[in-house]
C-alpha positions in Angstrom: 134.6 71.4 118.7 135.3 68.2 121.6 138.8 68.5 121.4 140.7 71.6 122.3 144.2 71.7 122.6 145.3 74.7 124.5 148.7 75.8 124.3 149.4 73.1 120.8 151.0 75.7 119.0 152.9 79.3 119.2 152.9 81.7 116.9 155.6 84.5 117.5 155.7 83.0 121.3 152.2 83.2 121.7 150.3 80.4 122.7 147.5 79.4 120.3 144.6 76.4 120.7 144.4 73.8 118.3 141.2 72.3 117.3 140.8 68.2 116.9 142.6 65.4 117.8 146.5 65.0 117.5 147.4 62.9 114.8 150.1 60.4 115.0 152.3 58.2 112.4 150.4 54.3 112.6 147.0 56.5 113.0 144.2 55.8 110.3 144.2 58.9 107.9 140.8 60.6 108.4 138.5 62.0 106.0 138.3 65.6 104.8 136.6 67.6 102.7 138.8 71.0 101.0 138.1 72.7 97.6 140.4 72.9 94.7 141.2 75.6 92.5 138.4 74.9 90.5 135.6 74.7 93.7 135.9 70.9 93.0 135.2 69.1 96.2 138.6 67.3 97.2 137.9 64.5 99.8 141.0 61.8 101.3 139.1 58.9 98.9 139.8 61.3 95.6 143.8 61.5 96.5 144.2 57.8 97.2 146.1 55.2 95.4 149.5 57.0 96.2 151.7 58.1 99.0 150.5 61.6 100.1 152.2 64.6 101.2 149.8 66.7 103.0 152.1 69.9 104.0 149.6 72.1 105.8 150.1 75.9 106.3 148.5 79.5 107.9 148.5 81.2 104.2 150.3 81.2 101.0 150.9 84.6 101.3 153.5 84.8 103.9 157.3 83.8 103.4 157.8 80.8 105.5 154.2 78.8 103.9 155.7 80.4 100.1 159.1 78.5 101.0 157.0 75.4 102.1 155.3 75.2 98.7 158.1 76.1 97.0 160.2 73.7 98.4 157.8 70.5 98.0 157.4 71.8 94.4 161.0 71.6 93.7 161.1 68.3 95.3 158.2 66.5 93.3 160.1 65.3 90.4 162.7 63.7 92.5 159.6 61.6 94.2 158.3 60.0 91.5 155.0 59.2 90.2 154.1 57.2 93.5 153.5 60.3 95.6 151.5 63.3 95.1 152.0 66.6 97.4 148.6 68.8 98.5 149.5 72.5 100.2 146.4 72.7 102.5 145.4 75.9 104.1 142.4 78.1 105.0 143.1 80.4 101.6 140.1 81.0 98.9 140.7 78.5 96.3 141.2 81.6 94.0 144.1 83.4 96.5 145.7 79.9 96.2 145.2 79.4 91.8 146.5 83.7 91.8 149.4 82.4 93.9 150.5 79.2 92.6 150.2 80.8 89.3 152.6 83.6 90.2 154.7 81.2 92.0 155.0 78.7 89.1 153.9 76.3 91.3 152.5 72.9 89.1 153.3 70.0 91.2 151.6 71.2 94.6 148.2 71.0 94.4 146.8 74.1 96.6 143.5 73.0 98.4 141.7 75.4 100.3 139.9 74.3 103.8 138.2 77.7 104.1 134.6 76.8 103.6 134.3 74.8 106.7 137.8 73.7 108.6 137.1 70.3 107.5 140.7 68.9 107.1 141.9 71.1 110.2 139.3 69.2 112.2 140.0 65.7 111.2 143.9 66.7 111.2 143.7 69.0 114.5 145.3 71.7 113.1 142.5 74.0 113.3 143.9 76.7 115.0 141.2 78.5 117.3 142.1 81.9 117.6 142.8 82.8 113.9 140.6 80.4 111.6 143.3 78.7 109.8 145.3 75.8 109.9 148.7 75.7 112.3 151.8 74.2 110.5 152.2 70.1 109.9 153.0 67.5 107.4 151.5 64.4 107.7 152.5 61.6 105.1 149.9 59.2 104.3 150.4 55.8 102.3 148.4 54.0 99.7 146.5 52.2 102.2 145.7 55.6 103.8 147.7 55.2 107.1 149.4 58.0 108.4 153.1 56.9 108.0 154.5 60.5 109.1 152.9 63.4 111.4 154.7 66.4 112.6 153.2 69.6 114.1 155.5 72.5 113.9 155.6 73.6 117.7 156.3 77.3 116.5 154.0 78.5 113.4 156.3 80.9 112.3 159.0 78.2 111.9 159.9 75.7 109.1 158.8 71.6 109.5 161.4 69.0 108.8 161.3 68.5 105.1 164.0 66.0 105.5 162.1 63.8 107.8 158.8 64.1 105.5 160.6 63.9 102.4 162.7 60.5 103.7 159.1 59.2 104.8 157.3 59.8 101.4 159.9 57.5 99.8 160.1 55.1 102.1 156.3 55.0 101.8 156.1 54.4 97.8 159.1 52.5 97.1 161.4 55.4 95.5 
C-alpha cells in the first residue's frame, strides 16, 4: 500500500504502522467494500441517506471493542432514526453474527473487512503488523462528508464517545 504511516498507532506502548491515508472531519467519505453477516457485500453507497457512525475496532472479542459496541448499541435509540451505527472490524462475518447474537446486540450493524482490508484502506486504519483495523470513529453525514474522525492513539484504549456521539446529532438534526 502508498501510504504507510509508521508509528500512527500503539498498542500496549508498542508502535504499530497504519495503512492509508489519514482521514479528517470536512474530508469526502471514501468508498469501501465490508461483508455483513449474511456475506452481503456492504459498500458506503448502501448505508447512505443518514448520518453514519462508523466505530471501527481490532475484534469483538476483546473487552475494550465489546464495550465499544455495547455502548453505541445502548446509545442508538436515543439517536433517532436519522443515524445508523456500523462496528467495522477484520472479524469473519460469522464471529461477528455469533457475537452480536450473544451480546444482544440489534442496533450495531457488525461488518466484517476481513476479505480484503477494503474499509481500513480507504479509512487508513489498516494496521500493518496485525491485519486488522486500529481503533476510530469517523461520523459521516447524509451527503457523505466526514463530519467527525478520531484515531484512538493507543489501541488498547477507549475513543471519545462523547465527542462522536455529540457529532452524530449535530449531523442529523436530533
Amino acid at each position: 500500500m502508498a501510504n504507510e504511516r509508521p508509528g500512527a498507532v500503539t498498542m500496549r506502548g508498542n508502535p504499530l504502522t497504519l495503512l492509508g491515508s489519514e482521514l479528517q472531519s470536512g474530508d469526502d467519505a471514501p468508498d469501501f467494500t465490508v461483508l455483513n453477516t449474511s456475506l452481503q457485500e456492504v459498500s458506503l453507497a448502501d448505508t447512505s441517506g443518514k448520518t453514519r457512525i462508523f466505530s471501527v475496532i481490532p475484534s469483538l472479542d476483546t473487552p475494550v471493542c465489546d464495550a465499544q459496541t455495547k455502548r453505541f448499541n445502548e446509545e442508538a435509540a436515543a439517536l433517532g432514526d436519522g443515524v445508523a451505527i456500523y462496528t467495522i472490524s477484520a472479524d469473519l462475518p460469522f464471529a461477528a453474527n455469533r457475537w452480536c447474537g450473544a451480546a444482544g446486540v440489534d442496533q450495531v450493524q457488525c461488518l466484517s473487512d476481513h476479505r480484503d482490508m477494503s474499509f481500513g484502506g480507504a479509512y487508513g486504519t489498516h494496521v500493518k503488523e496485525l491485519r486488522l483495523d486500529a481503533r476510530a470513529l469517523f461520523v459521516v453525514d447524509s451527503q457523505d462528508k466526514i463530519v467527525h474522525a478520531e484515531y484512538v492513539g493507543e489501541i488498547a484504549e477507549h475513543p471519545d464517545y462523547d465527542a462522536a456521539l455529540e457529532a452524530a446529532r449535530k449531523a442529523s438534526g436530533s
